[in-house]
GULODREN-256855 format. One record per residue (C-alpha): residue in three letters; x, y, z. Coordinates in steps of 0.1 Angstrom, whole numbers, padded with zeros to 4 digits, always signed. Example, Ala and Ser with C-alpha at 12.3 -4.5 7.8 and 13.67 -1.06 7.14 Angstrom:
Ala+0123-0045+0078/Ser+0137-0011+0071/
//
This chain:
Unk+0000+0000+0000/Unk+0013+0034-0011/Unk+0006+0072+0001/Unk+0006+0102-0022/Unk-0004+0133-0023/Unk+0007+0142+0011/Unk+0001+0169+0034/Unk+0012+0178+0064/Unk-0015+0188+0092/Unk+0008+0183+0131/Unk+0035+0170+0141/Unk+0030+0136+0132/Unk-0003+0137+0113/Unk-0009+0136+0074/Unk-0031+0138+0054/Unk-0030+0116+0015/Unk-0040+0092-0010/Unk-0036+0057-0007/Unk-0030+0030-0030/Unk-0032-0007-0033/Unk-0009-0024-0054/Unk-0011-0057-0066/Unk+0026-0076-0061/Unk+0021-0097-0094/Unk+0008-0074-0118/Unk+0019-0044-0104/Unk-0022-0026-0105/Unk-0028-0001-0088/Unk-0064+0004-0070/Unk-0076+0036-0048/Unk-0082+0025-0015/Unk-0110+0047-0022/Unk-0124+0056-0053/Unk-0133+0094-0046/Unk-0104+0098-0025/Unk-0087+0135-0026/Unk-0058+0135-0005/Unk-0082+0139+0026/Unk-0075+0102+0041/Unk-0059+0105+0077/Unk-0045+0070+0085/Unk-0046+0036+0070/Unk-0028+0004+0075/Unk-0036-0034+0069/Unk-0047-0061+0090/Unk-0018-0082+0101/Unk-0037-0115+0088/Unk-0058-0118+0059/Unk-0066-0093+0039/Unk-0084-0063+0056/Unk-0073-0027+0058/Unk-0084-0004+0087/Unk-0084+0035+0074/Unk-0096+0067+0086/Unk-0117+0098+0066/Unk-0130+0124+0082/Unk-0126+0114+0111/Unk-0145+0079+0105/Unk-0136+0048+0108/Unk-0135+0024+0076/Unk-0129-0010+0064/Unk-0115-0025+0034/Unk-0120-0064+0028/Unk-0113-0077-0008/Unk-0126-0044-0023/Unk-0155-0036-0005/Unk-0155-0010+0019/Unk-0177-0005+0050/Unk-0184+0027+0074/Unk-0180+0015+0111/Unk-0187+0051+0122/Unk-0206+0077+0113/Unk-0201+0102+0140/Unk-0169+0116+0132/Unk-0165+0152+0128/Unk-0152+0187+0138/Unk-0154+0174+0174/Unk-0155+0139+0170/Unk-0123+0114+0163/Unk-0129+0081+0158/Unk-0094+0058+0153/Unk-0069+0090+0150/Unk-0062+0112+0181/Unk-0071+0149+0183/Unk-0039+0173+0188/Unk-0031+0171+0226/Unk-0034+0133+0220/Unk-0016+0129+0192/Unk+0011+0155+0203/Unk+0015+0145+0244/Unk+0005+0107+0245/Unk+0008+0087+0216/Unk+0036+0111+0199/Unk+0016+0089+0171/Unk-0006+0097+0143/Unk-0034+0066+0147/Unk-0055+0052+0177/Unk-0062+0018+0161/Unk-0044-0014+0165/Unk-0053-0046+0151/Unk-0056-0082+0170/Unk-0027-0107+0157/Unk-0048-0128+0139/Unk-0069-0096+0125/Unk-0101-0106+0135/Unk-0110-0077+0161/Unk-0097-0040+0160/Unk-0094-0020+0188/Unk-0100+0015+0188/Unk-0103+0048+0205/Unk-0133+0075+0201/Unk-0120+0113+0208/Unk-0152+0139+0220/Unk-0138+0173+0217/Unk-0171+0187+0230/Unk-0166+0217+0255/Unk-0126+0219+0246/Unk-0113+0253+0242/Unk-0104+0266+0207/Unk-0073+0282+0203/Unk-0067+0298+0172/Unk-0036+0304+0151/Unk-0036+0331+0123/Unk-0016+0322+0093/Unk-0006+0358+0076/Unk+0008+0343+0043/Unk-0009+0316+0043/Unk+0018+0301+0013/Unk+0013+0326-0009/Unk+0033+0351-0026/Unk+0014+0381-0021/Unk-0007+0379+0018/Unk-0046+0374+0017/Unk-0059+0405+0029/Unk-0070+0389+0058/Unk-0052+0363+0078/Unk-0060+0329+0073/Unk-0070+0310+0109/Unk-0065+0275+0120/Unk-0090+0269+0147/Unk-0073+0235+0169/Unk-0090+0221+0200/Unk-0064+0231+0224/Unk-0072+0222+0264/Unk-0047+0246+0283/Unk-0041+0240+0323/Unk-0073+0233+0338/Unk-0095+0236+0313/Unk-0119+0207+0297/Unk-0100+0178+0282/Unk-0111+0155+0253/Unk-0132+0126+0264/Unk-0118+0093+0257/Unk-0140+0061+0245/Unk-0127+0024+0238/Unk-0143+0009+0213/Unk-0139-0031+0200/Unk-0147-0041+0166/Unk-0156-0077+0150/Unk-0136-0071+0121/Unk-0159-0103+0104/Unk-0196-0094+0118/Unk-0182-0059+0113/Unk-0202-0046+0144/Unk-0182-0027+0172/Unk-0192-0021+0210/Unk-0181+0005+0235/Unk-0161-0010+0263/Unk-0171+0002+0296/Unk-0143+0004+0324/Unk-0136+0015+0358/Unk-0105+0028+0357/Unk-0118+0067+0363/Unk-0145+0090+0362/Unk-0147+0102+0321/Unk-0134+0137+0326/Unk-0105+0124+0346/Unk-0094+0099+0322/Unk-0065+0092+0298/Unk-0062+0063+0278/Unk-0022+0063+0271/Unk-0015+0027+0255/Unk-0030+0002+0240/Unk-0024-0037+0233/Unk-0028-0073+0225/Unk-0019-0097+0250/Unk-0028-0127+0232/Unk-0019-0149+0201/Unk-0051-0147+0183/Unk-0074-0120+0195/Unk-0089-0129+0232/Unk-0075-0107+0252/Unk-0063-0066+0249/Unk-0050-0044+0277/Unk-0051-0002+0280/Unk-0034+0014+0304/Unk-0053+0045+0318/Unk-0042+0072+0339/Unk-0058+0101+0359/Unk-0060+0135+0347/Unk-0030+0143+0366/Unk-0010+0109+0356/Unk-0001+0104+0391/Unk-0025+0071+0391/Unk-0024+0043+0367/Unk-0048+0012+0362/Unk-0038-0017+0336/Unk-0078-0029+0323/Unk-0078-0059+0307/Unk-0108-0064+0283/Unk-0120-0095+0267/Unk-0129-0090+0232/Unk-0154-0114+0223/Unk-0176-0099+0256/Unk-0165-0068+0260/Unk-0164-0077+0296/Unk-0133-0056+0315/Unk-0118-0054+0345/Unk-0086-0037+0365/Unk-0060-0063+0368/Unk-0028-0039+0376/Unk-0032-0004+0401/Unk-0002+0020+0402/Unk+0004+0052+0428/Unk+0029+0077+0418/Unk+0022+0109+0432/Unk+0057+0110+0447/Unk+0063+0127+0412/Unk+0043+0116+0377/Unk+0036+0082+0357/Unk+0053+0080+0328/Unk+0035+0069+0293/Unk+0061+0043+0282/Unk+0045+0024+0253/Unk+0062-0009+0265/Unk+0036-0035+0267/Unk+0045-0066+0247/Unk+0028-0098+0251/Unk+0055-0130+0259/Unk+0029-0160+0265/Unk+0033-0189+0286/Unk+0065-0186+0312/Unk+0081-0214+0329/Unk+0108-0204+0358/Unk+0116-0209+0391/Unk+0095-0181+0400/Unk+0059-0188+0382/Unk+0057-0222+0409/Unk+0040-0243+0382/Unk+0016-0218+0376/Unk+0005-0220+0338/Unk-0006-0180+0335/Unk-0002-0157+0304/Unk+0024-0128+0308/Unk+0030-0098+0294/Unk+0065-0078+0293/Unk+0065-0037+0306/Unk+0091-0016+0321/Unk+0083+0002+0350/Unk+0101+0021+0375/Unk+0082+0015+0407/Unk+0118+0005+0423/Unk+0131+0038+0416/Unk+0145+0022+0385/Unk+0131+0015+0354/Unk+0135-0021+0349/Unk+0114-0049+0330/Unk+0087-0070+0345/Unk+0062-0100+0333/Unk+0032-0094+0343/Unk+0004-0119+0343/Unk-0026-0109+0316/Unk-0052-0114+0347/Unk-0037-0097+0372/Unk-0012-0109+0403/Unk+0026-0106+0409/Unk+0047-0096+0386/Unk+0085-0113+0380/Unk+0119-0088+0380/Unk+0137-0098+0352/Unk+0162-0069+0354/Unk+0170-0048+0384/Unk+0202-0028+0394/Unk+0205+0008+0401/Unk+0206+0013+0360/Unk+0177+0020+0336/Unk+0164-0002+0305/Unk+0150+0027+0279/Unk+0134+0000+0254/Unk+0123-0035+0246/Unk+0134-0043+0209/Unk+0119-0074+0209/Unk+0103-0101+0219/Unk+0116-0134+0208/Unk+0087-0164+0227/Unk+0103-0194+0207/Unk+0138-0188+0223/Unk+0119-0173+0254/Unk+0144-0148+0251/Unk+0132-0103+0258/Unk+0162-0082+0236/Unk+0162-0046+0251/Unk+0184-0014+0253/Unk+0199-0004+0287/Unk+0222+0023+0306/Unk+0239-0001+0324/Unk+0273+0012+0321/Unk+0262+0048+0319/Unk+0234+0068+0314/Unk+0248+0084+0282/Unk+0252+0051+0267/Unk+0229+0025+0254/Unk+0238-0015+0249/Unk+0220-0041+0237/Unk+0209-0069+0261/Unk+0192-0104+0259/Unk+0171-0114+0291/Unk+0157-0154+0296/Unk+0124-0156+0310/Unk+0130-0193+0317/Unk+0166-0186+0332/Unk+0161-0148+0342/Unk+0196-0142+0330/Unk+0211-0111+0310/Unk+0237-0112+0285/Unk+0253-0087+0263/Unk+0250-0089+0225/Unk+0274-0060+0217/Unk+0307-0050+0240/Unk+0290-0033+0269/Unk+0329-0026+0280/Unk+0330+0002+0256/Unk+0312+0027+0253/Unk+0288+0032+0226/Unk+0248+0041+0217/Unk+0234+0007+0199/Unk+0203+0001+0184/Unk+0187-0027+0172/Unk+0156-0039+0147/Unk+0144-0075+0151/Unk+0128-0092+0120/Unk+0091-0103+0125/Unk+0101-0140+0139/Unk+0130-0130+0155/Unk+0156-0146+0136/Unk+0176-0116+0124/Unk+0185-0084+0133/Unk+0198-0049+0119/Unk+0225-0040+0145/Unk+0231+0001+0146/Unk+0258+0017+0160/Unk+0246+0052+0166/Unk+0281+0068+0182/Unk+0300+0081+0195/Unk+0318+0078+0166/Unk+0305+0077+0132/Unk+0273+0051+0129/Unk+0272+0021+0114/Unk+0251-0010+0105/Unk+0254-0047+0101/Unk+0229-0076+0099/Unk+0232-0106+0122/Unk+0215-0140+0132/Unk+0203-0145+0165/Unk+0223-0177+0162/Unk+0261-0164+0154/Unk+0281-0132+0168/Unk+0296-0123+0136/Unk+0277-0102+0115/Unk+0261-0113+0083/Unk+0270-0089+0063/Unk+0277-0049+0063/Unk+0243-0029+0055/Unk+0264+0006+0060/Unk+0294+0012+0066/Unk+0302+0048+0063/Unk+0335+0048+0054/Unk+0330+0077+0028/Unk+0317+0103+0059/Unk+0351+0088+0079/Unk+0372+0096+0056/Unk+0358+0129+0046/Unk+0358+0142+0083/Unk+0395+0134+0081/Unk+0399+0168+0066/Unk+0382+0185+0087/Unk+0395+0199+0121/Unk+0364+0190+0148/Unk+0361+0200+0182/Unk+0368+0176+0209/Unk+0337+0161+0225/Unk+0340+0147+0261/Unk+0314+0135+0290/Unk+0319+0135+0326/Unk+0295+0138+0356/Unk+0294+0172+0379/Unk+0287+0168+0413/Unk+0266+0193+0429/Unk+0250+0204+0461/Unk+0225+0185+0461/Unk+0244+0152+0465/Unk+0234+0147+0425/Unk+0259+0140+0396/Unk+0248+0160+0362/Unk+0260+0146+0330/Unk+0279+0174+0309/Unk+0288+0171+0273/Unk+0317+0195+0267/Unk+0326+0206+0232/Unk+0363+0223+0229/Unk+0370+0241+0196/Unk+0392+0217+0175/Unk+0423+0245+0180/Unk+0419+0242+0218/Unk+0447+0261+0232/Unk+0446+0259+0279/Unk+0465+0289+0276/Unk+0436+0316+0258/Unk+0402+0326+0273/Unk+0371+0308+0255/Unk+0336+0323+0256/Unk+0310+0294+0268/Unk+0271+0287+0255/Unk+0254+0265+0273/Unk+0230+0246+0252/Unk+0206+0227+0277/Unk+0171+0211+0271/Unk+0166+0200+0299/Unk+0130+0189+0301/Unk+0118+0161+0322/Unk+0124+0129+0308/Unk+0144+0142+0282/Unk+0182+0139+0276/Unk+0204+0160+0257/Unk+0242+0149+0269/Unk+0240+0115+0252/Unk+0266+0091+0233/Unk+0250+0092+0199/Unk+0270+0105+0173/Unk+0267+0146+0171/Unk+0261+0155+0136/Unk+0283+0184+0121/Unk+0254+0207+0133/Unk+0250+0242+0142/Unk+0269+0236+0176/Unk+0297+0219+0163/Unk+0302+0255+0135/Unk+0304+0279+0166/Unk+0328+0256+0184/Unk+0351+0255+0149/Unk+0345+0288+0134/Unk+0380+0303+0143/Unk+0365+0337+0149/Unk+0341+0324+0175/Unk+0354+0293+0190/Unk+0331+0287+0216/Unk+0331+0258+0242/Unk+0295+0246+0246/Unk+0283+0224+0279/Unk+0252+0208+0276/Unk+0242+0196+0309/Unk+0214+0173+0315/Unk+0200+0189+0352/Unk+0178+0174+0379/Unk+0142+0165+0361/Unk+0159+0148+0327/Unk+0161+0112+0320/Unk+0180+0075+0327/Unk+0191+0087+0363/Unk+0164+0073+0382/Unk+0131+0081+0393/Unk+0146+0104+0421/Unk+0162+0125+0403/Unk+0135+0131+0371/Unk+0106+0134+0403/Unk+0131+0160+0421/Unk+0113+0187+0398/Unk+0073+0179+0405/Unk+0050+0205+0410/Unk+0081+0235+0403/Unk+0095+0231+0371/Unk+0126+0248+0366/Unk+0131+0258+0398/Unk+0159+0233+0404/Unk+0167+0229+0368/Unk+0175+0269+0364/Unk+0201+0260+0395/Unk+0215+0229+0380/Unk+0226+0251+0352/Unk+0238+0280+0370/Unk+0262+0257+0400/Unk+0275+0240+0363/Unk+0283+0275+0350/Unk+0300+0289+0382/Unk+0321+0254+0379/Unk+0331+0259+0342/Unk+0339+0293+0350/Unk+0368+0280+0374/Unk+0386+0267+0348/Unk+0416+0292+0332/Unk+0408+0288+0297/Unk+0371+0299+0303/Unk+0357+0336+0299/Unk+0336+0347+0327/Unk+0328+0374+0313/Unk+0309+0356+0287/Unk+0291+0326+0293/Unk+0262+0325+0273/Unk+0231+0302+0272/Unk+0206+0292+0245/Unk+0175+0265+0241/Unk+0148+0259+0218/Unk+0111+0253+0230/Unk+0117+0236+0269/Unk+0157+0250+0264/Unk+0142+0281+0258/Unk+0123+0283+0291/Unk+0152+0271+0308/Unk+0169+0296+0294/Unk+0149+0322+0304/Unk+0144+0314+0340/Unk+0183+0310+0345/Unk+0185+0351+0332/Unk+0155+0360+0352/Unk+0173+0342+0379/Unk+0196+0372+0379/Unk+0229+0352+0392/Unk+0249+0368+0376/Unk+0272+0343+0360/Unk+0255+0344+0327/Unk+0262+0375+0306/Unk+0239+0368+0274/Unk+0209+0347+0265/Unk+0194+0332+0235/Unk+0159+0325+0236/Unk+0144+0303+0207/Unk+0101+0293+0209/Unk+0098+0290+0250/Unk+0078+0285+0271/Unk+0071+0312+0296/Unk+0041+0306+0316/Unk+0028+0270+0319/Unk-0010+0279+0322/Unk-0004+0287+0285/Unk+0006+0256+0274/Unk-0016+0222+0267/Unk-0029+0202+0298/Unk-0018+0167+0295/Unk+0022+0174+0293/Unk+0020+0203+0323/Unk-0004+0189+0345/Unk+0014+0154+0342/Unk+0045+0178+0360/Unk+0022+0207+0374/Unk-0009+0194+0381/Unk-0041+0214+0378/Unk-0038+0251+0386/Unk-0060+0243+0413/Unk-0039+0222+0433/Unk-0001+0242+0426/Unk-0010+0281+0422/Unk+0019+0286+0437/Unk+0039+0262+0416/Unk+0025+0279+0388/Unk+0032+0312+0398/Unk+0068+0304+0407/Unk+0077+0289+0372/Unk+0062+0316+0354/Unk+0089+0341+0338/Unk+0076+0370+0354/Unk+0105+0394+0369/Unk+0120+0417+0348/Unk+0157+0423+0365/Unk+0178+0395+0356/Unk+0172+0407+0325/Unk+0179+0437+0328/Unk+0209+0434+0345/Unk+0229+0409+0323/Unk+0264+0423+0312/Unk+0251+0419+0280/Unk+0221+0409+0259/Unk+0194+0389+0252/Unk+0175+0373+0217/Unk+0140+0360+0218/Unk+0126+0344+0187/Unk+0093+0325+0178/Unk+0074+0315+0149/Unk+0039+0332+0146/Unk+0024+0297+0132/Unk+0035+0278+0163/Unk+0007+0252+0170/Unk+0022+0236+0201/Unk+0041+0264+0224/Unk+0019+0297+0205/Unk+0036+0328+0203/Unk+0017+0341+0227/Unk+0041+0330+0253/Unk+0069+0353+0240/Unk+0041+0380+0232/Unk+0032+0380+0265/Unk+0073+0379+0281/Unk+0080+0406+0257/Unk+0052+0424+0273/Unk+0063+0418+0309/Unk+0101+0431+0301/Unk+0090+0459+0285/Unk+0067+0467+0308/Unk+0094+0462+0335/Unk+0117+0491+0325/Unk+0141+0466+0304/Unk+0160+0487+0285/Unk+0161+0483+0246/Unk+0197+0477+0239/Unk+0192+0450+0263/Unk+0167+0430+0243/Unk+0161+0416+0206/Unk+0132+0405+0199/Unk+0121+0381+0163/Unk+0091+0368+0150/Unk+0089+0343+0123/Unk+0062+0346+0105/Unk+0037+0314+0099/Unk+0067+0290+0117/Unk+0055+0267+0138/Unk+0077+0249+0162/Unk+0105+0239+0136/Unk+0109+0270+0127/Unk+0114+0262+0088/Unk+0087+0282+0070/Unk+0098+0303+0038/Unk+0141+0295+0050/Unk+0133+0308+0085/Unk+0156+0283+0096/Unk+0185+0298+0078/Unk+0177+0335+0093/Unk+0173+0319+0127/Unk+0209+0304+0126/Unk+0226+0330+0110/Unk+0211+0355+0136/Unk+0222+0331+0167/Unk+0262+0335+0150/Unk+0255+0370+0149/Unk+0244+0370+0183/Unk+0275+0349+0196/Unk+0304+0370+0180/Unk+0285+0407+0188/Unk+0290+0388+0225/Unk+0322+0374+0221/Unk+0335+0408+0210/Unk+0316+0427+0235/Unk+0334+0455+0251/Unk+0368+0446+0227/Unk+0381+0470+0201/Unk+0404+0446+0178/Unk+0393+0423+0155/Unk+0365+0427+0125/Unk+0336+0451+0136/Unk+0308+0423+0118/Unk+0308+0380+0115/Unk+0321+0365+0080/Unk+0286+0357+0077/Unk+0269+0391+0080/Unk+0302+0406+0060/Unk+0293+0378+0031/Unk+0259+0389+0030/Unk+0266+0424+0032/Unk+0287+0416+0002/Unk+0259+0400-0016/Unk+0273+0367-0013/Unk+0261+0331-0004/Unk+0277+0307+0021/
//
């Protein structure tokens, strides 16, 4: 099956025409005859010969050419097997809310009621033409802020052979204080299929089992976590029948999740009806994936931080034994990857960094690879002429009794004996890590640490809040969000700024979308050991932004005003009273963090007496959160290097008065 005519609609979502092709004869036949690029999802049945596929928001199926509504409610505020935008964006980070038994004969599905949610709307002022409509052209999205009304979630099982479907009733939690955040089979043929909902809040979590032929449900698996937030891990995969010295004979049907209830997250099997679940990893180290699930050679292949948290290995775990071993050198370090063919035979092996990636394809059954998919000799060999900067890890311990992970980037003509001007480059959202050993592509943060007239060092630090260092240390930050991560970057800053070779006088500090809050609450901070900022799409007040990511964090405004009011970038004198200056940027079309957050900061520092040679200011306009629209993306970078070498020559009289990049395009020239 093939899609054309595609067009983008969010993040993940597209809309198209699809086509089925016949393998022999090469035909080609509309999935649907009157189709005009307006079909939102579509994928076939694992078995047989049935597609699933989505149009205007209804659900349809495809058997041997003959299609067949399943709903007929869908609509402006109805979804029926696609998520709406705070779905689609915050919990499935997906495009489709369908999923097909193994043997195909029953789909499960979700049903999204957008009724009562809040409209937010963004204006579009070019709207992709040439010459701007002489009024603004308005996308209207269903956006629930903090505290306001969510979409209402539905679960839905269809008989994929009587084609008639049934709501599933649960009681898991009331319907405006639910989110359904996975869904999946736990069974061979199509008996059984689990969701996993959480509270409004996703501090509470309840595993429902359903049985599909009845419909019948029940809670097999309760979770509390409001010593921080539950995280939505997408990690259920069914294993089957287990035999080990811990099942005691019994002959139940498990299914394989990582949770993190020790403090670590760690894979269990859980029985499909509910009771104890089995360890089978544990240690004070975190396993980020299952790859696969191999139930012949009872054998779970997943991805771990054993060694480190910047590094990923690749791991097999026995459920019969409930022993680990290593499939790649866990001895040195390295960011592996690994796809698994459908029976489990064969694998694509990746090596992701920290040098330059590779690929090879093994059998389960021999350590030596198969063959070479890529190699990437050509790329070695060509960054042999290049001079790159040094990249090196290694923890900072801080106050706090916390090690940070810092990834430090020293120009390629380091010299201990010169001063160096220093941008931090954090992320630093929870969950999230930035200071990892995958490979770093010759990106914008590699130029400005080779450029020889701005040879920065950058440290990206991954502060309290971020990922693979335990529950502990991501919970630290519930219910105040950069409050501790703001520190975290500052004590890292005051260390760097020990060092000889380092600048004090400028250390600088930039972020994009959760960087860029960061960013900003480490100036308002007012600390004084940063002496410029760069601010790129923040966030800058989290009753702005959508409910299911802040509240999972937050919580309602109800229960954390003062949390709320805290994190907010509201005080003007850090600002003001940086050494040097500060650029905020956002794209006018931004459908996740809206420009109104940067409208409304710009407001506050204005407002607050900040003085204009203090602040720059840039809208893009119709660029959403990539920033890409009409070569924004080339503006954006070029104005960052202008940013860093007006800061870098700050207050100095020798050297050339503009960047090679602004002299080149003052010359008329293209780089």
């Amino acid at each position: 099956m093939w899609a054309t005519n595609y067009t983008k609609q969010y993040r993940h979502s597209y809309f198209a025409n699809y086509f089925i092709q016949d393998v022999e004869s090469g035909e080609l036949t509309p999935l649907a005859k009157d189709q005009a690029g307006d079909l939102q999802y579509a994928a076939w049945s694992p078995v047989g010969n049935a597609i699933a596929y989505v149009r205007g928001n209804n659900l349809f199926i495809w058997k041997d050419g003959t299609t067949t509504q399943i709903t007929s409610d869908g609509g402006v505020d109805t979804f029926n097997g696609v998520p709406d935008w705070v779905y689609e964006e915050e919990i499935f980070g997906d495009r489709y809310a369908l999923w097909f038994s193994p043997d195909g004969q029953y789909l499960a599905f979700l049903r999204f009621d957008e009724t009562g949610v809040p409209t937010y709307t963004v204006p579009y002022y070019m709207g992709n033409q040439e010459v701007p409509p002489s009024y603004p052209k308005e996308l209207d999205i269903r956006y629930p802020k903090v505290s306001q009304t969510n979409p209402r979630v539905e679960f839905h099982i269809l008989d994929v052979n009587s084609l008639k479907s049934k709501k599933v009733s649960s009681e898991a939690f009331p319907a405006d204080d639910l989110i359904i955040g996975e869904v999946a089979w736990v069974t061979e043929k199509h008996e059984a299929v689990v969701f996993r909902a959480f509270n409004r809040v996703q501090d509470q979590e309840k595993v429902i089992l359903v049985y599909a032929s009845s419909g019948k449900s029940s809670v097999v698996r309760e979770r509390d976590g409001t010593d921080g937030w539950l995280d939505n891990l997408l990690s259920i995969n069914y294993v089957g029948k287990v035999q080990n010295e811990k099942t005691q004979g019994h002959h139940n049907t498990y299914y394989a999740d990582i949770s993190d209830v020790s403090g670590w997250a760690h894979i269990y099997l859980f029985p499909v009806e509910g009771g104890e679940p089995i360890s089978l990893t544990s240690g004070e180290w975190e396993v980020t994936s299952i790859v696969s699930i191999d139930r012949e050679r009872e054998l779970i292949y997943y991805l771990s931080t054993k060694h480190h948290p910047t590094e990923r290995h690749l791991y097999s775990v026995s459920f019969r034994t409930l022993k680990s071993k290593p499939l790649v050198d866990d001895t040195v370090a390295g960011y592996w990857s690994a796809s698994f063919s459908s029976k489990g035979g064969y694998y694509l092996l990746t090596y992701g960094g920290p040098d330059v990636p590779y690929q090879e394809l093994f059998s389960v059954d021999s350590p030596k690879p198969l063959r070479v998919i890529t190699s990437n000799e050509d790329i070695v060999d060509a960054l042999k002429e290049f001079k790159l900067p040094k990249i090196s890890f290694f923890d900072l311990s801080i106050e706090s009794g916390f090690n940070l992970t810092v990834m430090q980037r020293l120009p390629a003509n380091f010299d201990q004996r010169k001063k160096y001007p220093v941008l931090f480059t954090p992320y630093g959202g929870p969950g999230a890590q930035e200071a990892s050993k995958a490979w770093k592509a010759l990106d914008w943060k590699a130029y400005i640490a080779s450029d020889p007239e701005l040879e920065y060092i950058t440290w990206t630090v991954d502060n309290r809040g971020t990922g693979f260092r335990g529950r502990k240390f991501r919970a630290a930050v519930a219910k105040q969000l950069d409050l501790l991560e703001a520190q975290d970057q500052i004590a890292a800053a005051k260390a760097i700024g020990k060092n000889c070779f380092v600048d004090k006088d400028r250390i600088g500090i930039w972020g994009w979308s959760y960087g860029g809050y960061l960013s900003s609450k480490v100036l308002e901070t007012d600390s004084g050991v940063f002496s410029f900022g760069m601010i790129t799409a923040p966030v800058t007040d989290w009753r702005l932004y959508d409910s299911m990511y802040t509240e999972r964090y937050m919580k309602t405004f109800e229960l954390n005003e003062a949390g709320y009011n805290t994190s907010a970038v509201r005080k003007p004198a850090g600002f003001s009273n940086i050494a040097g200056s500060f650029l905020l940027q956002h794209g006018t079309g931004d459908d996740n963090v809206h420009f109104q957050h940067s409208a409304a900061l710009t407001d506050m520092l204005m407002g607050g007496g900040v003085p204009p040679q203090k602040m720059e200011s840039q809208w893009f306009t119709d660029s959403d959160h990539s920033i890409t629209y009409h070569g924004s993306s080339v503006f954006l970078y070029k104005q960052l290097t202008r940013m860093l070498y007006r800061q870098k020559t700050r207050d100095v009289t020798k050297g050339p008065e503009i960047h090679q990049w602004s002299r080149r395009d003052r010359n008329g020239l293209r780089f």
